[in-house]
ZATI-429665 format. One record per residue: residue in three letters; x, y, z of N, C-alpha, C, CB in turn; residue number from 1. Coordinates in pm, 1 decimal. Glycine has a CB too. Layout:
+------+----------+----------+----------+----------+----------+----------+----------+----------+----------+----------+----------+----------+------+
: resn :     n.xx :     n.yy :     n.zz :    ca.xx :    ca.yy :    ca.zz :     c.xx :     c.yy :     c.zz :    cb.xx :    cb.yy :    cb.zz : resi :
+------+----------+----------+----------+----------+----------+----------+----------+----------+----------+----------+----------+----------+------+
:  ALA :        X :        Y :        Z :        X :        Y :        Z :        X :        Y :        Z :        X :        Y :        Z :  NUM :
...
+------+----------+----------+----------+----------+----------+----------+----------+----------+----------+----------+----------+----------+------+
END
This chain:
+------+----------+----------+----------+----------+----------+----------+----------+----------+----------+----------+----------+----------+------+
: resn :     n.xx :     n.yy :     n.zz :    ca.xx :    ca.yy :    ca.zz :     c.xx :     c.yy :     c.zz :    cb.xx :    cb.yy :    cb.zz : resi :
+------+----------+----------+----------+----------+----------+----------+----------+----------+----------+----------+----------+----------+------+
:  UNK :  16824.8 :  -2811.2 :   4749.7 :  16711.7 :  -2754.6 :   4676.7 :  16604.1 :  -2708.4 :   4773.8 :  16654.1 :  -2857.2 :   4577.7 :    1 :
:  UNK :  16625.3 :  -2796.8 :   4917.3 :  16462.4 :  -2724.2 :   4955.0 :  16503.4 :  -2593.5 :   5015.9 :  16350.7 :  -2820.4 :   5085.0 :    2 :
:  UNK :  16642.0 :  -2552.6 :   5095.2 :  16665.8 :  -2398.5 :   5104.6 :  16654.3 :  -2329.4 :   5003.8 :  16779.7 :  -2361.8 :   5144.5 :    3 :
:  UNK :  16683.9 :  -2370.7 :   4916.8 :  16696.5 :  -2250.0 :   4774.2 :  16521.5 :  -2274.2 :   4759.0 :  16829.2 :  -2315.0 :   4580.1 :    4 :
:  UNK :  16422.9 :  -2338.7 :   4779.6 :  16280.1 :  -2300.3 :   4734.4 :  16236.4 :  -2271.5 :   4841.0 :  16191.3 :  -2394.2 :   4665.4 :    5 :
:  UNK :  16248.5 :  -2341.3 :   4964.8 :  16161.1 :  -2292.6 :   5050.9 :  16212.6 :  -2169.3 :   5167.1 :  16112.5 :  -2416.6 :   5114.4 :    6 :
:  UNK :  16353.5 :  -2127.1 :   5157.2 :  16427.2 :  -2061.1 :   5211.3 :  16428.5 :  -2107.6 :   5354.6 :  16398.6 :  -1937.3 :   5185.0 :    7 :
:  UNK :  16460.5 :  -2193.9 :   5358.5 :  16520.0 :  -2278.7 :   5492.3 :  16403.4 :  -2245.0 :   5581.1 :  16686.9 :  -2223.5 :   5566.2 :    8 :
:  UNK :  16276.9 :  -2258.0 :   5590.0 :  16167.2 :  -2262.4 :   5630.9 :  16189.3 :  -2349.3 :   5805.2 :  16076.6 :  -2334.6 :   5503.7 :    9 :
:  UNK :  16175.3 :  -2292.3 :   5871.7 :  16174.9 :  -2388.7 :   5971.5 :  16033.8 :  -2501.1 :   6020.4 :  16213.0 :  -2300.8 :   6080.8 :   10 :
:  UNK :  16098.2 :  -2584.2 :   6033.7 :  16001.3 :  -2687.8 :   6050.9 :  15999.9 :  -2748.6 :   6203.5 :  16033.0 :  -2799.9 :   5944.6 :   11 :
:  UNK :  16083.6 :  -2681.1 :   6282.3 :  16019.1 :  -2767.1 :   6419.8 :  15915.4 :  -2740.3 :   6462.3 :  16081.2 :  -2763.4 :   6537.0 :   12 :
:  UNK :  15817.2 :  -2656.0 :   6464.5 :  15684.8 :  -2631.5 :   6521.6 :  15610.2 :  -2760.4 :   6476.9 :  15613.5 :  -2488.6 :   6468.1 :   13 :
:  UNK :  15706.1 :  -2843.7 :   6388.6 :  15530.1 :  -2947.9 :   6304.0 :  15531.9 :  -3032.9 :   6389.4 :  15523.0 :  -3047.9 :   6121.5 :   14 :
:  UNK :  15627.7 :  -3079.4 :   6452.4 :  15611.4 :  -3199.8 :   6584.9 :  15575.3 :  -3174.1 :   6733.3 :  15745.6 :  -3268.2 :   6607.7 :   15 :
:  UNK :  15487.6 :  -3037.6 :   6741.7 :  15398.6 :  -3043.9 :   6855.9 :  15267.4 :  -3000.2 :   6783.8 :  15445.4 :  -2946.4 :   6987.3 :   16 :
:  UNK :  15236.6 :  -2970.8 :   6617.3 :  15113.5 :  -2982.3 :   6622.6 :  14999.9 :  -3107.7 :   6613.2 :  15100.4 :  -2910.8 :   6548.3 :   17 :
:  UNK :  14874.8 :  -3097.7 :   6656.4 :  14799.4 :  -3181.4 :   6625.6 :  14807.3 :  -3257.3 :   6470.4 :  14690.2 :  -3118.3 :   6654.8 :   18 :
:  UNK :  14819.8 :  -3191.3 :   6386.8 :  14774.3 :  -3187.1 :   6246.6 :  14942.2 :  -3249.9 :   6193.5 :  14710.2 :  -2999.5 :   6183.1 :   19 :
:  UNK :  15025.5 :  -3305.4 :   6209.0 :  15219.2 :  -3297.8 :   6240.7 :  15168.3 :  -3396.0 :   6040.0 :  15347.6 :  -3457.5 :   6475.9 :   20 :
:  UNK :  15114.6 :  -3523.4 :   6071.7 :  15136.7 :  -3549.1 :   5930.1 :  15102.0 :  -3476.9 :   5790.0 :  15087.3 :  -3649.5 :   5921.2 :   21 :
:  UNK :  14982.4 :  -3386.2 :   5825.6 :  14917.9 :  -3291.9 :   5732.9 :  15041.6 :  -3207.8 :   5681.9 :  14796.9 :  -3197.8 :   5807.3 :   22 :
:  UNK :  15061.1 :  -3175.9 :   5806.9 :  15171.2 :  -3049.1 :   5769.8 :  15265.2 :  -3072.4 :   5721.8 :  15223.5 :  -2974.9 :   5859.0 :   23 :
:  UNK :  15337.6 :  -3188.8 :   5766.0 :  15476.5 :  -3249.5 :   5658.0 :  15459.2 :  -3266.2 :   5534.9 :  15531.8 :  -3385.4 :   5682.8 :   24 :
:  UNK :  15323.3 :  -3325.8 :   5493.2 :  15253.5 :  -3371.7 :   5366.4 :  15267.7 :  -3265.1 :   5270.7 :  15101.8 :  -3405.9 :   5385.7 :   25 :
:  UNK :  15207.1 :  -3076.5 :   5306.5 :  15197.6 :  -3026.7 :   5264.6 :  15385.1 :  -2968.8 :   5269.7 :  15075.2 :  -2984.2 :   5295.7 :   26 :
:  UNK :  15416.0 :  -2946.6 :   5336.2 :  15555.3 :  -2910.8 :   5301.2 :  15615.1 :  -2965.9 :   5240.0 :  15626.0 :  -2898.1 :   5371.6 :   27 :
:  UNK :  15636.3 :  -3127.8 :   5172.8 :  15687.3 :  -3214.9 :   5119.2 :  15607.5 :  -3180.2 :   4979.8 :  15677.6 :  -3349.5 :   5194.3 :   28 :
:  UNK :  15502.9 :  -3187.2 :   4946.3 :  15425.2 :  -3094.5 :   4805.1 :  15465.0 :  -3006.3 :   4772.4 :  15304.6 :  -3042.0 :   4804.1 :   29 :
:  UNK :  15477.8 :  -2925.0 :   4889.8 :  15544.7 :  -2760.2 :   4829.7 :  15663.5 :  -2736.9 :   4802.5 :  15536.5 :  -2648.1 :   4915.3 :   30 :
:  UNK :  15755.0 :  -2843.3 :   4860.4 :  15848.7 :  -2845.9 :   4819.5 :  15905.7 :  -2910.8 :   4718.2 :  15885.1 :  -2854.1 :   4885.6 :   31 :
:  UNK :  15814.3 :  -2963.5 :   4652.7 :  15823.4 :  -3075.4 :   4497.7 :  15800.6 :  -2970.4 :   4368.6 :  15661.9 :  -3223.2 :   4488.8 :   32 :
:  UNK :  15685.8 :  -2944.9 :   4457.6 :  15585.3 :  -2792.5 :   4335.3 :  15703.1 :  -2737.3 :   4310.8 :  15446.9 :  -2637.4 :   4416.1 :   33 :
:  UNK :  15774.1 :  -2628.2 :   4415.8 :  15892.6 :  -2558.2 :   4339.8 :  15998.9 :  -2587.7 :   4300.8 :  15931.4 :  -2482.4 :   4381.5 :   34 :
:  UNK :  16053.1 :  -2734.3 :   4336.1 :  16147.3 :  -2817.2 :   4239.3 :  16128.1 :  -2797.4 :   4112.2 :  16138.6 :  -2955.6 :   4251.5 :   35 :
:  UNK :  15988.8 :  -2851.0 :   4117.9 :  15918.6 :  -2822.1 :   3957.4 :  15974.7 :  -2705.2 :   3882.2 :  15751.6 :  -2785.7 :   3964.1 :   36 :
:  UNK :  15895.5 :  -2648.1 :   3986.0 :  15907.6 :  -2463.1 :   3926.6 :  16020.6 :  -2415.1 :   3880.1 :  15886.8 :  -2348.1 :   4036.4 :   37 :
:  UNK :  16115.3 :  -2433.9 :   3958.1 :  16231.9 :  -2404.8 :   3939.9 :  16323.6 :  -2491.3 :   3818.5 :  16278.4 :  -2414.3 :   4069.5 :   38 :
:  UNK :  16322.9 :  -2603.3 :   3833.8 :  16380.7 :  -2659.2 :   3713.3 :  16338.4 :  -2612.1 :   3577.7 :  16359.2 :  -2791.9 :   3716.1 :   39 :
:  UNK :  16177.1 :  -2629.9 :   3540.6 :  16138.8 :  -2559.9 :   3462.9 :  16188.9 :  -2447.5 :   3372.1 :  16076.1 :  -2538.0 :   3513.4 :   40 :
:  UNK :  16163.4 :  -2344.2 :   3480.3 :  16235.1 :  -2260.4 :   3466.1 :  16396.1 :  -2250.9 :   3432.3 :  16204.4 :  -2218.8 :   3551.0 :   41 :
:  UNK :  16501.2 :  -2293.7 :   3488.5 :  16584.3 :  -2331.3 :   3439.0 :  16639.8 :  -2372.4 :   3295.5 :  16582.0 :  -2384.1 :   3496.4 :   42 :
:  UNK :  16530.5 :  -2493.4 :   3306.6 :  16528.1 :  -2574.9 :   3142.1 :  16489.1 :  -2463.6 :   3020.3 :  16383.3 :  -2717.1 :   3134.5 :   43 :
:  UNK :  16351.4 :  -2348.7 :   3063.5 :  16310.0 :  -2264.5 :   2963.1 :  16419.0 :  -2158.2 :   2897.1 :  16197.8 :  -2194.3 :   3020.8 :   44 :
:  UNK :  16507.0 :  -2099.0 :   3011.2 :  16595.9 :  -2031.6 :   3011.7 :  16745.1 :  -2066.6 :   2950.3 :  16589.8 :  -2006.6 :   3121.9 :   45 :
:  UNK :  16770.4 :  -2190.6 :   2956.6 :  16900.3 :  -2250.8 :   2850.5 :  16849.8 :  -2305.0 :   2750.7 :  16999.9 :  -2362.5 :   2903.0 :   46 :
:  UNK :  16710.9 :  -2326.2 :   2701.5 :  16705.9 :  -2312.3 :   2598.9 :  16701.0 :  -2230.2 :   2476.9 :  16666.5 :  -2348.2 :   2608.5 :   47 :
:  UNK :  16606.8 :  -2094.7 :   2539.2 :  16631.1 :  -1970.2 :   2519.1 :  16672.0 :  -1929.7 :   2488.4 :  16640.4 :  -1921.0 :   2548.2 :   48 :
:  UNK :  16824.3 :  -1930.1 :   2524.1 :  16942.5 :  -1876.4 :   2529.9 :  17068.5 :  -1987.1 :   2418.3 :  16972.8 :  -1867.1 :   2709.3 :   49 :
:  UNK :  17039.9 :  -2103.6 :   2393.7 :  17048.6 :  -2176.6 :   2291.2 :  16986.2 :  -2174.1 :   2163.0 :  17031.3 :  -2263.2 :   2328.7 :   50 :
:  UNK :  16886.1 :  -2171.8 :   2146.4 :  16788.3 :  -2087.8 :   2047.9 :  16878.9 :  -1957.7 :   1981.4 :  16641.5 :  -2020.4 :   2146.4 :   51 :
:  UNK :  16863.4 :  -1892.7 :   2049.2 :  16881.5 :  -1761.0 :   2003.2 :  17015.4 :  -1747.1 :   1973.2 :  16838.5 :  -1660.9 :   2094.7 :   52 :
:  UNK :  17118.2 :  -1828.8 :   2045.0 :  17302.2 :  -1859.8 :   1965.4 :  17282.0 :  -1939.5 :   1831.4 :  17430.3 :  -1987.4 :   2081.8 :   53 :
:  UNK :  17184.2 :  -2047.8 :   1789.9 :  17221.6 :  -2140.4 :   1702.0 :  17121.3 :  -2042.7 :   1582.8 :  17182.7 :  -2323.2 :   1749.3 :   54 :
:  UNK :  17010.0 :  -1921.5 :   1639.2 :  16973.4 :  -1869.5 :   1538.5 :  17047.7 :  -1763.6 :   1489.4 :  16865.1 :  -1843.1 :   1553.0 :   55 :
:  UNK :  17161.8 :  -1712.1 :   1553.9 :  17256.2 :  -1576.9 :   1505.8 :  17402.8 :  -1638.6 :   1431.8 :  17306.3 :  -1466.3 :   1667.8 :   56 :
:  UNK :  17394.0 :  -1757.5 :   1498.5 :  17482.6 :  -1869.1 :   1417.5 :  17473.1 :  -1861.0 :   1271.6 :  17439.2 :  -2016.8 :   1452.4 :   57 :
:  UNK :  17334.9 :  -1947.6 :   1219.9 :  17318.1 :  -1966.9 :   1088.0 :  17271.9 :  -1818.7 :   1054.2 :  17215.9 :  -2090.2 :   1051.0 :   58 :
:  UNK :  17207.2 :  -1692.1 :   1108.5 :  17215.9 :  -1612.7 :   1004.2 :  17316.4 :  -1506.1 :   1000.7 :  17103.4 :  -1564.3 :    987.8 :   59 :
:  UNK :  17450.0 :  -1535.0 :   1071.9 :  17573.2 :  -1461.2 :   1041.1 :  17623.5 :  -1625.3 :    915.3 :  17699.5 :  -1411.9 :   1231.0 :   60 :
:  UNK :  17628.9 :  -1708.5 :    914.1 :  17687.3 :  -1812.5 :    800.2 :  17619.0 :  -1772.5 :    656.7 :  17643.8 :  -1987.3 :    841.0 :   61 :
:  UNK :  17471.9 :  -1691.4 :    674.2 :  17419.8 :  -1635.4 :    560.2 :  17480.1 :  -1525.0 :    483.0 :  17309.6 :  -1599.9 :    590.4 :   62 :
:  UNK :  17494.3 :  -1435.4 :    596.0 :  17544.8 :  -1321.7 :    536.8 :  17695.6 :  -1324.6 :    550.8 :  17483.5 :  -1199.5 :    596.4 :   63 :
:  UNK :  17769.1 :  -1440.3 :    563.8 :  17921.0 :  -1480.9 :    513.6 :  17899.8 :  -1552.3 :    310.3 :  17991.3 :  -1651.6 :    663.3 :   64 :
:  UNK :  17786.7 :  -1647.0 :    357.2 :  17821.1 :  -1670.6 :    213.8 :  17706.1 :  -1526.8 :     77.6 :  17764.1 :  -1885.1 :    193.0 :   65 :
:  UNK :  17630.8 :  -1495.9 :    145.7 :  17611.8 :  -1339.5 :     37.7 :  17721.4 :  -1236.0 :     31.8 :  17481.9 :  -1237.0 :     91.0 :   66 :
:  UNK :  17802.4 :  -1231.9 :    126.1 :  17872.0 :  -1151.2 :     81.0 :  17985.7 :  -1183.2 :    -15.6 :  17903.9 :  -1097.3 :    174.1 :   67 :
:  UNK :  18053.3 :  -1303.3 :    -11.9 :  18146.9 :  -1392.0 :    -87.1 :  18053.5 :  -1372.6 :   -243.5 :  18161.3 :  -1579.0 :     -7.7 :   68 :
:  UNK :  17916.2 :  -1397.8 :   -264.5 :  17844.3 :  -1453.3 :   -364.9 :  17875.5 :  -1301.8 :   -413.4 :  17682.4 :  -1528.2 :   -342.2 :   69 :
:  UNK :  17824.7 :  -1227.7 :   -336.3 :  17856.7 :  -1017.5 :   -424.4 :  17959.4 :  -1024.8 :   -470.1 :  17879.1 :   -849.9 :   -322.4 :   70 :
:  UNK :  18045.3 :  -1094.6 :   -352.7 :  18214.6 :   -986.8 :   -388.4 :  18283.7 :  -1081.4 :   -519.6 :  18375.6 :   -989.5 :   -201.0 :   71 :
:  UNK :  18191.0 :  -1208.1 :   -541.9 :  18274.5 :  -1317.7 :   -673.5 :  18180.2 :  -1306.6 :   -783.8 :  18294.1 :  -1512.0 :   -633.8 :   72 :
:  UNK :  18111.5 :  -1240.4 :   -798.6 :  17938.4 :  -1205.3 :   -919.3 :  18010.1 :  -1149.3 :  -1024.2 :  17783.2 :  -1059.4 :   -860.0 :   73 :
:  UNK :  18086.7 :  -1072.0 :  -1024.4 :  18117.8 :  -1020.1 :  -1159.8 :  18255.1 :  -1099.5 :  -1206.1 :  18138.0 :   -847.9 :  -1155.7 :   74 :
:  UNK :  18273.0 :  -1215.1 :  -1172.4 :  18380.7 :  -1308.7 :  -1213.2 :  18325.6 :  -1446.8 :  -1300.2 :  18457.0 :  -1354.9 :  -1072.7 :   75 :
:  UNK :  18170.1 :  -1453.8 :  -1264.6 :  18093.7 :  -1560.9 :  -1249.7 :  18052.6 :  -1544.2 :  -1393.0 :  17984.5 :  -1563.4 :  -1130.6 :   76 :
:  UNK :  18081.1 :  -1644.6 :  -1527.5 :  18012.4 :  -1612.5 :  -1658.8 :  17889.7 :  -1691.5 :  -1665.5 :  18101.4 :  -1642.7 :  -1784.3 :   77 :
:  UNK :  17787.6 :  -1643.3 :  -1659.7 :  17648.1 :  -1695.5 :  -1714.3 :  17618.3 :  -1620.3 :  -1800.0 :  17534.9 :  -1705.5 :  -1628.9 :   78 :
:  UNK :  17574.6 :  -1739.9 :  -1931.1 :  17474.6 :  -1750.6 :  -2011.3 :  17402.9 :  -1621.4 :  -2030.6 :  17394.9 :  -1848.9 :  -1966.6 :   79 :
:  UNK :  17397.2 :  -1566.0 :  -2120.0 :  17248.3 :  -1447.5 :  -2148.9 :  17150.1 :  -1474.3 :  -2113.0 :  17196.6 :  -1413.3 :  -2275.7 :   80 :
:  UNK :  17145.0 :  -1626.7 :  -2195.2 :  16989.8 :  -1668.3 :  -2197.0 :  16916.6 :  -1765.7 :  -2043.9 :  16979.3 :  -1778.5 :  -2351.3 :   81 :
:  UNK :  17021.0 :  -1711.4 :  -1942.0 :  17003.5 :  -1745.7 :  -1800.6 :  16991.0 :  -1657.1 :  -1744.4 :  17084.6 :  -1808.7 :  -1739.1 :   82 :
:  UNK :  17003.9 :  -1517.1 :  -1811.7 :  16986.3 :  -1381.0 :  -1683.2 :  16851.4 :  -1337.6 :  -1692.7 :  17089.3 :  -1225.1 :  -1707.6 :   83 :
:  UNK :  16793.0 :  -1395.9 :  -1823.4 :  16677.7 :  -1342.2 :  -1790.5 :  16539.2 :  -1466.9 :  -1741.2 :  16647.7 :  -1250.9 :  -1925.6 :   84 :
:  UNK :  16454.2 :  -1371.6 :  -1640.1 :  16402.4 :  -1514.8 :  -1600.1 :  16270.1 :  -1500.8 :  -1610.2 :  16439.3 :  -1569.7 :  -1457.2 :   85 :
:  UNK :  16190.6 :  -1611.3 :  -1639.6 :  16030.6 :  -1645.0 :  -1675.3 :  15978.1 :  -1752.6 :  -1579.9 :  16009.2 :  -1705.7 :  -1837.1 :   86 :
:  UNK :  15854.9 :  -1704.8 :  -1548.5 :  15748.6 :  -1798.5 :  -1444.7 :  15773.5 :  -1934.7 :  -1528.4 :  15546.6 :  -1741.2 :  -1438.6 :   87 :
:  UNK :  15766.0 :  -2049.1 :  -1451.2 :  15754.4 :  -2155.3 :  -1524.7 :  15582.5 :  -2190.7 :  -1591.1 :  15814.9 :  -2265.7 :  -1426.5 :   88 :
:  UNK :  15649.7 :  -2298.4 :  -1649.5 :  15496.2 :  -2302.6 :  -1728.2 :  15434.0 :  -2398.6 :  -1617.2 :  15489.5 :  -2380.9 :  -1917.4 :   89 :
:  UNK :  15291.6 :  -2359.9 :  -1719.4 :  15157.7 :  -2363.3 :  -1597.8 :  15165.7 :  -2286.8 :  -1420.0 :  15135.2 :  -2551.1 :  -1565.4 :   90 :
:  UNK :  15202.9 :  -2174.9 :  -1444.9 :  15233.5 :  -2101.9 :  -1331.4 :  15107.2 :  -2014.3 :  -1337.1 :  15379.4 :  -2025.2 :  -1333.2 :   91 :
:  UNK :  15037.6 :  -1978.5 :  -1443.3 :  14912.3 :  -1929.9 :  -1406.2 :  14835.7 :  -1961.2 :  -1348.0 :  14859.2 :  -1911.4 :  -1461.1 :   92 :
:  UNK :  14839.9 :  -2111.7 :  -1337.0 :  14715.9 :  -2191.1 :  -1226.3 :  14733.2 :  -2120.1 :  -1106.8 :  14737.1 :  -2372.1 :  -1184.6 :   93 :
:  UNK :  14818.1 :  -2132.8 :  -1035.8 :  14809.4 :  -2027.8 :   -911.3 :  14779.1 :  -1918.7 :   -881.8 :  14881.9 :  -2006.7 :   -869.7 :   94 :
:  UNK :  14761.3 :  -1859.2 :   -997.0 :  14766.7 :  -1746.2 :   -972.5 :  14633.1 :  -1702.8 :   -936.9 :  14824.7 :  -1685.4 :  -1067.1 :   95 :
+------+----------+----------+----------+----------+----------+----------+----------+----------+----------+----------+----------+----------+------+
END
């Protein structure tokens, strides 16, 4: 992981500078930060991409069972007094 974030950064210069623990400190941060970053990212992206399969999923299973419901409707005997339909009562309150 730290080539793939920090692109193989070379680090021998840090053991002749003055500053050698600073500088490890901060390379060891920066190299956490884009662990971060990167996983993140990762995680946002398969979900994404999961999302969007389990949402084309259920609405192709929709338009499997509407089309079955069209193509079996004129086989289906209901009632007269079920085709036609009325607000229920006390439905004016909302309104």
């Amino acid at each position: 992981m730290f080539n793939v974030t920090l692109r193989k950064g070379d680090t021998s210069a840090f053991a002749d500078q003055e500053y050698a623990a600073l500088l490890w400190g901060l390379w060891i941060v920066a190299s956490c930060f884009y662990m971060y970053i990167v996983l993140n990212m990762t995680v946002a992206m398969t979900k994404t991409f999961l999302d969007q399969n389990q949402r084309i999923k259920v609405e192709s299973q929709y338009q499997v069972m509407t089309q079955l419901t069209l193509d079996c409707f004129d086989k289906i005997n209901i009632p007269k007094d079920e085709t036609v339909l009325f607000a229920p009562e006390g439905a004016e309150d909302f309104v």
